[in-house]
KELO-630380 format. One record per atom (N, C-alpha, C, CB): atom name; x, y, z; residue in three letters. Coordinates in steps of 0.05 Angstrom, whole numbers, always signed. Glycine has a CB too. Layout:
CA|X|Y|Z|ALA
...
***
This chain:
N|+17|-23|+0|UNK
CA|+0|+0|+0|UNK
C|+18|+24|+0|UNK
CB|-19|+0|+24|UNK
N|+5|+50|-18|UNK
CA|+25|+73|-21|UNK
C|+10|+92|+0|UNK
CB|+29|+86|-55|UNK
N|+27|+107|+7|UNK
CA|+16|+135|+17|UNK
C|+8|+152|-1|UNK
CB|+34|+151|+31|UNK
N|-12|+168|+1|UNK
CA|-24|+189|-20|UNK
C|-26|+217|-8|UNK
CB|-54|+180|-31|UNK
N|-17|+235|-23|UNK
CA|-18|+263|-9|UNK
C|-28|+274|-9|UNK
CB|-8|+277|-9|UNK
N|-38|+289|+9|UNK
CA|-67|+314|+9|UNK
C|-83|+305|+36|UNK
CB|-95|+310|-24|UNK
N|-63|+289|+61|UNK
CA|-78|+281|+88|UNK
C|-73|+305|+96|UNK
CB|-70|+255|+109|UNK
N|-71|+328|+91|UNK
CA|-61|+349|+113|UNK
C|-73|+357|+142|UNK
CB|-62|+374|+100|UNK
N|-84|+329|+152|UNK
CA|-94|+329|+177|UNK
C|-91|+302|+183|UNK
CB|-121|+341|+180|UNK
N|-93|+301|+208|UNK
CA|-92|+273|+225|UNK
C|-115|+263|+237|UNK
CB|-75|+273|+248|UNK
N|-129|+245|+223|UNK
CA|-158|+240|+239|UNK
C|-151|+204|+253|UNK
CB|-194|+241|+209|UNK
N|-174|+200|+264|UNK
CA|-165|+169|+271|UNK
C|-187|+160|+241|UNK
CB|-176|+153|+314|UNK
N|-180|+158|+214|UNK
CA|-187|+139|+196|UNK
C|-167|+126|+192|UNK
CB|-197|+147|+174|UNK
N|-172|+102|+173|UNK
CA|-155|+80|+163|UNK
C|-137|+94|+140|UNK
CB|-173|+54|+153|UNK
N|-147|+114|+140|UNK
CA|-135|+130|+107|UNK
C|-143|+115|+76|UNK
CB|-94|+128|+107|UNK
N|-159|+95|+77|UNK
CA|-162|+76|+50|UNK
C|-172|+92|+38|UNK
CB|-179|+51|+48|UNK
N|-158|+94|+7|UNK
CA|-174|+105|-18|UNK
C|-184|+82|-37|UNK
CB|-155|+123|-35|UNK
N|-206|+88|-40|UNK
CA|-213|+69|-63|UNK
C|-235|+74|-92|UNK
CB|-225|+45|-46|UNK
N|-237|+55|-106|UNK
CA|-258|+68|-121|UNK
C|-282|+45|-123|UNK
CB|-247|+80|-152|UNK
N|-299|+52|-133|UNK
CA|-323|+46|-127|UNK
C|-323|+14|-144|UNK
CB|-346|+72|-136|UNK
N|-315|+8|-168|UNK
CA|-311|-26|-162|UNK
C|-292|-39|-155|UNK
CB|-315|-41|-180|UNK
N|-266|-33|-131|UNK
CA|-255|-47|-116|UNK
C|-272|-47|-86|UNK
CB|-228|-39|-117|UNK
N|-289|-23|-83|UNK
CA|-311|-33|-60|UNK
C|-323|-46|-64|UNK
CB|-327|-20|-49|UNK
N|-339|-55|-89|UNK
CA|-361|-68|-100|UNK
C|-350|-100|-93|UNK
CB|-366|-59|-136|UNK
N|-326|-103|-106|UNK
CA|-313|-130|-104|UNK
C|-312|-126|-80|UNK
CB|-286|-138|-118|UNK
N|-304|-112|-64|UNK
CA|-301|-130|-32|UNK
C|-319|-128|-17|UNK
CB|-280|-123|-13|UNK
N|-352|-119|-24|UNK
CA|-372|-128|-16|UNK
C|-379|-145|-27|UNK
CB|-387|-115|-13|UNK
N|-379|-157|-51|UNK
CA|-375|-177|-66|UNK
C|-367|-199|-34|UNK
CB|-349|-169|-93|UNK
N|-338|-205|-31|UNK
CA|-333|-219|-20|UNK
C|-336|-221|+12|UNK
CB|-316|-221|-29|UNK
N|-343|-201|+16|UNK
CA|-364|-198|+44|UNK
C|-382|-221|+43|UNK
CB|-385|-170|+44|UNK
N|-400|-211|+15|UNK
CA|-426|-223|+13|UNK
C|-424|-259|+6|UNK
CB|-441|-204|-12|UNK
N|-403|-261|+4|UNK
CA|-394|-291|-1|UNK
C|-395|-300|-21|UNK
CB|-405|-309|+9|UNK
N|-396|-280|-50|UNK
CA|-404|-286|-81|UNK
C|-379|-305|-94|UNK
CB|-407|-254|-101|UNK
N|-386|-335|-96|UNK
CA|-364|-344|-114|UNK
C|-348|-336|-131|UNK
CB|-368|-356|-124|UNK
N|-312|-341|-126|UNK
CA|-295|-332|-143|UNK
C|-288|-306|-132|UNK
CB|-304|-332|-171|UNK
N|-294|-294|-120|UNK
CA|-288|-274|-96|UNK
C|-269|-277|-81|UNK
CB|-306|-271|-80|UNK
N|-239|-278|-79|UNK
CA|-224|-298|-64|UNK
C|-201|-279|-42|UNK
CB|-207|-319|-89|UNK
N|-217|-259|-39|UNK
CA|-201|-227|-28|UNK
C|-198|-232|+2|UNK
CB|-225|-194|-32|UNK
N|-221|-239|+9|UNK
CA|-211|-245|+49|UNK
C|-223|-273|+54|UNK
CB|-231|-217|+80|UNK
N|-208|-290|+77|UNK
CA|-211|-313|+79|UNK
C|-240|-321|+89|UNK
CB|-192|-321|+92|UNK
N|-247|-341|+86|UNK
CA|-275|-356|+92|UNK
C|-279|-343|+130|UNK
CB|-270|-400|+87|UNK
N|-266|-359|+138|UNK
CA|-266|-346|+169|UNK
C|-262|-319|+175|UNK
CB|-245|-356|+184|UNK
N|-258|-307|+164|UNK
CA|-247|-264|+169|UNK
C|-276|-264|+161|UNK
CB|-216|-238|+140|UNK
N|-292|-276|+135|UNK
CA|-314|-261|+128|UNK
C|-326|-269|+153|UNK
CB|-329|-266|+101|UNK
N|-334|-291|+166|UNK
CA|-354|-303|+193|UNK
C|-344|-282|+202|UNK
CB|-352|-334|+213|UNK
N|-325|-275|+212|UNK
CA|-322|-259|+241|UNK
C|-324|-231|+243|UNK
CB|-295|-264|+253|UNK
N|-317|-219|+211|UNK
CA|-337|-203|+199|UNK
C|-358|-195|+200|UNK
CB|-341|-205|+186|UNK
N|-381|-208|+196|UNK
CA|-402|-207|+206|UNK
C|-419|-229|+233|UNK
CB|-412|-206|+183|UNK
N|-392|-236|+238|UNK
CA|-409|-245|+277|UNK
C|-400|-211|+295|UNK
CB|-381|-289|+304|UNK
N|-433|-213|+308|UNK
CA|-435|-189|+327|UNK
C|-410|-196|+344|UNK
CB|-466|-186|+345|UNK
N|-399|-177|+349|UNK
CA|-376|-176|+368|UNK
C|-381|-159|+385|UNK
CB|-352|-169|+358|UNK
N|-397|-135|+381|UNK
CA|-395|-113|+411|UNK
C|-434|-102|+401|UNK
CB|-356|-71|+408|UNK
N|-450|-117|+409|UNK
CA|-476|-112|+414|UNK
C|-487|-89|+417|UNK
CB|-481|-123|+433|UNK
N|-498|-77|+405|UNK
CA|-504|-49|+430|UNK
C|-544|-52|+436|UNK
CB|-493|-3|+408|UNK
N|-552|-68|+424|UNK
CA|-586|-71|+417|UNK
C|-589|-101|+409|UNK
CB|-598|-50|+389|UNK
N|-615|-114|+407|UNK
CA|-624|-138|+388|UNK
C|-620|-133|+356|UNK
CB|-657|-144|+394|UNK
N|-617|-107|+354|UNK
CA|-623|-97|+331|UNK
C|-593|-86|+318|UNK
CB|-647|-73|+336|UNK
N|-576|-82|+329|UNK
CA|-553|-65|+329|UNK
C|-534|-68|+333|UNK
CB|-553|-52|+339|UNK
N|-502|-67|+322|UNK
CA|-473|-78|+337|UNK
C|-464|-68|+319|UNK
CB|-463|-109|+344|UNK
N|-433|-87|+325|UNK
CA|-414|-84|+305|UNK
C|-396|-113|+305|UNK
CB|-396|-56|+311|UNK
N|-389|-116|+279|UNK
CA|-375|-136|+274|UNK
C|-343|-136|+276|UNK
CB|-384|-142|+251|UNK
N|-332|-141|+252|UNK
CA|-298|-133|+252|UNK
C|-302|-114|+232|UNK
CB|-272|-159|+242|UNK
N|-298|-91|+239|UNK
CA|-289|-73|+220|UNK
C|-328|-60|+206|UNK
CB|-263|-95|+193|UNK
N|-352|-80|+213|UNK
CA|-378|-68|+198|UNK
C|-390|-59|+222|UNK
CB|-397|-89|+180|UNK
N|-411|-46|+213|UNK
CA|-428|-43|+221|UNK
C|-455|-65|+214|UNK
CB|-426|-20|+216|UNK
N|-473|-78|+242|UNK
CA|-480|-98|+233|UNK
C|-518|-86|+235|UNK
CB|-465|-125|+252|UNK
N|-530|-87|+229|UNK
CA|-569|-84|+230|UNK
C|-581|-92|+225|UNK
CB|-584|-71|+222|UNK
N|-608|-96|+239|UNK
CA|-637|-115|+224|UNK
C|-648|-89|+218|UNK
CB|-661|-139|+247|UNK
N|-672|-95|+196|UNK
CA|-684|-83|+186|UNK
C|-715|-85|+208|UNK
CB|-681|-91|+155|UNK
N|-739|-75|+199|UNK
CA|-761|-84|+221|UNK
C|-769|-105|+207|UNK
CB|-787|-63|+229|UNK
N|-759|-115|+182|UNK
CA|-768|-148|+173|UNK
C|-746|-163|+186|UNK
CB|-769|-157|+135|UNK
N|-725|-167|+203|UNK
CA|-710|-191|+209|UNK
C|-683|-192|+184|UNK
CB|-734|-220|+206|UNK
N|-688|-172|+166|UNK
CA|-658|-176|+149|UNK
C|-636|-161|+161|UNK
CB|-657|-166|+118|UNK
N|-615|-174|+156|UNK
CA|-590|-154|+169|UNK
C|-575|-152|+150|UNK
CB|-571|-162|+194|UNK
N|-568|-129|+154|UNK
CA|-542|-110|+135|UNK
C|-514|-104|+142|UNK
CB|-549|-82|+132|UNK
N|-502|-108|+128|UNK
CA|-474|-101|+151|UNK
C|-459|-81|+132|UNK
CB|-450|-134|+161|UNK
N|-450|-63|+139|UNK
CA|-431|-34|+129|UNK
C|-420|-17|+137|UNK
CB|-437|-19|+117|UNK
N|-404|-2|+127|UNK
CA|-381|+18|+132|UNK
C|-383|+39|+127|UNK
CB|-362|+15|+122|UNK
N|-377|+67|+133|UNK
CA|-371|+94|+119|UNK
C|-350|+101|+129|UNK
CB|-391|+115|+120|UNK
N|-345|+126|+118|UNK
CA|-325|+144|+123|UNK
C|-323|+164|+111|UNK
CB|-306|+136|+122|UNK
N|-302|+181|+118|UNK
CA|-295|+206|+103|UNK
C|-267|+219|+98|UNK
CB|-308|+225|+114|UNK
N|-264|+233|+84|UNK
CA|-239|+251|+89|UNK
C|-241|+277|+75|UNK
CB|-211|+238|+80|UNK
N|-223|+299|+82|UNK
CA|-236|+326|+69|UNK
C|-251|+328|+42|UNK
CB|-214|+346|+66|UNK
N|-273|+334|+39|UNK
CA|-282|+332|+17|UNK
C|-291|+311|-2|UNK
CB|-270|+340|+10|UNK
N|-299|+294|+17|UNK
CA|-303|+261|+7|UNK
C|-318|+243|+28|UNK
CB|-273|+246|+2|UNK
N|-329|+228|+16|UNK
CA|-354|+211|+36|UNK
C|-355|+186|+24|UNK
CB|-389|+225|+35|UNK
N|-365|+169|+38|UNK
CA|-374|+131|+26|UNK
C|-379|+121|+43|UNK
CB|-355|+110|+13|UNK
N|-405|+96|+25|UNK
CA|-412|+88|+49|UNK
C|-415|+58|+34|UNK
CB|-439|+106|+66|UNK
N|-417|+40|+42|UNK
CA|-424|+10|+37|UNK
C|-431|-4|+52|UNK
CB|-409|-4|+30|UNK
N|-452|-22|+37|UNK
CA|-467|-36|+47|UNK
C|-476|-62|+43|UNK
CB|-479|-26|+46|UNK
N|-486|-79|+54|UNK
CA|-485|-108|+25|UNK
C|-511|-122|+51|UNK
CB|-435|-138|+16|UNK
N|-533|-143|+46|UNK
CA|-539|-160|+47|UNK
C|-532|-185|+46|UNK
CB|-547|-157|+41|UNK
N|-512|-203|+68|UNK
CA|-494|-222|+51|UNK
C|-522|-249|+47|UNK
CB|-459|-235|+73|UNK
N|-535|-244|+62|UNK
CA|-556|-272|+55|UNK
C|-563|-264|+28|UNK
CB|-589|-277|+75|UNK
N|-578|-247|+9|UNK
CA|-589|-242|-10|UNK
C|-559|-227|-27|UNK
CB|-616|-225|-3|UNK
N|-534|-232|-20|UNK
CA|-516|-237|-38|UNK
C|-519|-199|-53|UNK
CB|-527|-269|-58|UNK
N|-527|-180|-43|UNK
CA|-525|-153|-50|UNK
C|-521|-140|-37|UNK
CB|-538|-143|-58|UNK
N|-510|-116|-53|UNK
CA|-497|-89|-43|UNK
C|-500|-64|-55|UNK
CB|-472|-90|-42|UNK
N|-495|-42|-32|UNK
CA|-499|-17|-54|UNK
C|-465|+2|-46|UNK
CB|-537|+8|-43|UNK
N|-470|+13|-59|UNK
CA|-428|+31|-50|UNK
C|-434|+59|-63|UNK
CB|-388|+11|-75|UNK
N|-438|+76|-45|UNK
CA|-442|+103|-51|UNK
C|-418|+128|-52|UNK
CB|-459|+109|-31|UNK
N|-405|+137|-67|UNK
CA|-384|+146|-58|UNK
C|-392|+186|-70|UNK
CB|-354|+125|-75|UNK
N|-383|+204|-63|UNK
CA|-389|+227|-71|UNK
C|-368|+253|-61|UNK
CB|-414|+229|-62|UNK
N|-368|+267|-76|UNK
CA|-341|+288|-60|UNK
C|-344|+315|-56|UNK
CB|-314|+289|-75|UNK
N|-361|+314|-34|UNK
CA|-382|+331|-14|UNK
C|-381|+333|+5|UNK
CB|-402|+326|-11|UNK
N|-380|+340|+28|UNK
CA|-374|+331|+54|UNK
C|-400|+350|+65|UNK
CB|-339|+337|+66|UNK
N|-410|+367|+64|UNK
CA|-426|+387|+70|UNK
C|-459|+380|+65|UNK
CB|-414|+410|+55|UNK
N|-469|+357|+53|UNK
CA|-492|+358|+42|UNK
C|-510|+344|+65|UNK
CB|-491|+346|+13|UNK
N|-529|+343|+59|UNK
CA|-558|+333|+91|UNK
C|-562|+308|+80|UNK
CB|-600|+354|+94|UNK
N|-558|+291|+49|UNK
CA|-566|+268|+47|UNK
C|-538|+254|+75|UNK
CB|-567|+257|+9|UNK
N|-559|+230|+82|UNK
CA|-547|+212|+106|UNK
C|-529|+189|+83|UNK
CB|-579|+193|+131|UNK
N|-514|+181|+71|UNK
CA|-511|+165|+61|UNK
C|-509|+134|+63|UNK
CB|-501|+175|+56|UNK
N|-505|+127|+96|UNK
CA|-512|+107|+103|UNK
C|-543|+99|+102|UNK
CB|-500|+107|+125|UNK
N|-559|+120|+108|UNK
CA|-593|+111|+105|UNK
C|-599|+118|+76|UNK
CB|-618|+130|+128|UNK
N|-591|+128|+61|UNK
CA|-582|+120|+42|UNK
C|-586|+97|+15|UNK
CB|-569|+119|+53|UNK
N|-562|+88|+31|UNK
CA|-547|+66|+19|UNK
C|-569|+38|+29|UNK
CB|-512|+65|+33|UNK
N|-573|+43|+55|UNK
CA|-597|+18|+65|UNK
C|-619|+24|+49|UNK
CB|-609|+18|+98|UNK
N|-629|+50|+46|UNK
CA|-650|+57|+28|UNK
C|-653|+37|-1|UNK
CB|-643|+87|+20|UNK
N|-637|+48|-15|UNK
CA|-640|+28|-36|UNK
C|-627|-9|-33|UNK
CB|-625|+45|-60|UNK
N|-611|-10|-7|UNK
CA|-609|-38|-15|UNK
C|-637|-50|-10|UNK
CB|-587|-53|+2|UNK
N|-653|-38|+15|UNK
CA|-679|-59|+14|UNK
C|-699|-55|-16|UNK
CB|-702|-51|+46|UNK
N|-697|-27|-19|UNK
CA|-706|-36|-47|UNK
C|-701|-56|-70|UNK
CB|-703|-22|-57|UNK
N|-678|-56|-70|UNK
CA|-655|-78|-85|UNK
C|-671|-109|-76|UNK
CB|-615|-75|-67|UNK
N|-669|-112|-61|UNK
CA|-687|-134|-42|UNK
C|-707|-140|-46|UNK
CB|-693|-129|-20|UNK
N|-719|-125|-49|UNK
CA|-761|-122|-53|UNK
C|-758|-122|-89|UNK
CB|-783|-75|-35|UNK
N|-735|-112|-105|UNK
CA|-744|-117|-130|UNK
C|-742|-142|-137|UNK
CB|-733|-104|-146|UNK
N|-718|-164|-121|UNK
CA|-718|-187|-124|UNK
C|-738|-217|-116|UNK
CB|-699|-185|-118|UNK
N|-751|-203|-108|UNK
CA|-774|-220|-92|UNK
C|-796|-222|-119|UNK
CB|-790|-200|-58|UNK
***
């Protein structure tokens, strides 16, 4: 991994840059999509096993964010930011989908995590 310049501040992020289909692929392999071969079988379980609870409804995994919906589906995803830049991802790994929002805004009222759940349950409901 390279360093890239323009952190001219120190936040506690991971610093990852990425673009929107190397997120795709690694919700991809979140989601457990064959031929996906990016993080191991066990990292994805532990991935999405609740690790720090905060609700029936609510936690966090390794590194996700984990949620039920008020139907019993759970979602698990990430965001972040850095000056002038936002993203958020999301994936359904039972129903094998995801959405990956990325924009370079930092200032705007859309939530992009509700969002991003926004259309995955749609995503969901079109597949039914």
């Amino acid at each position: 991994m390279r360093e890239h310049a323009g952190r001219g501040y120190k936040v506690p992020n991971g610093g990852v840059y990425s673009t929107v289909g190397d997120l795709g692929r690694f919700l991809g392999a979140i989601a457990g999509v064959p031929g996906l071969k990016i993080i191991k079988e066990s990292s994805r379980e532990q991935m999405l096993a609740m690790q720090t609870p905060e609700n029936p409804k609510r936690g966090y995994g390794l590194g996700l964010s984990l949620l039920s919906d008020d139907e019993g589906n759970w979602f698990a995803g990430h965001g972040g930011s850095v000056a002038g830049y936002n993203a958020y991802m999301t994936v359904d790994p039972e129903a094998k989908i995801g959405v990956v929002l990325l924009r370079n805004y930092t200032q705007g009222r859309t939530n992009l995590g509700a969002a991003a759940q926004s259309l995955l349950s749609e995503l969901r409901a079109s597949r039914r």
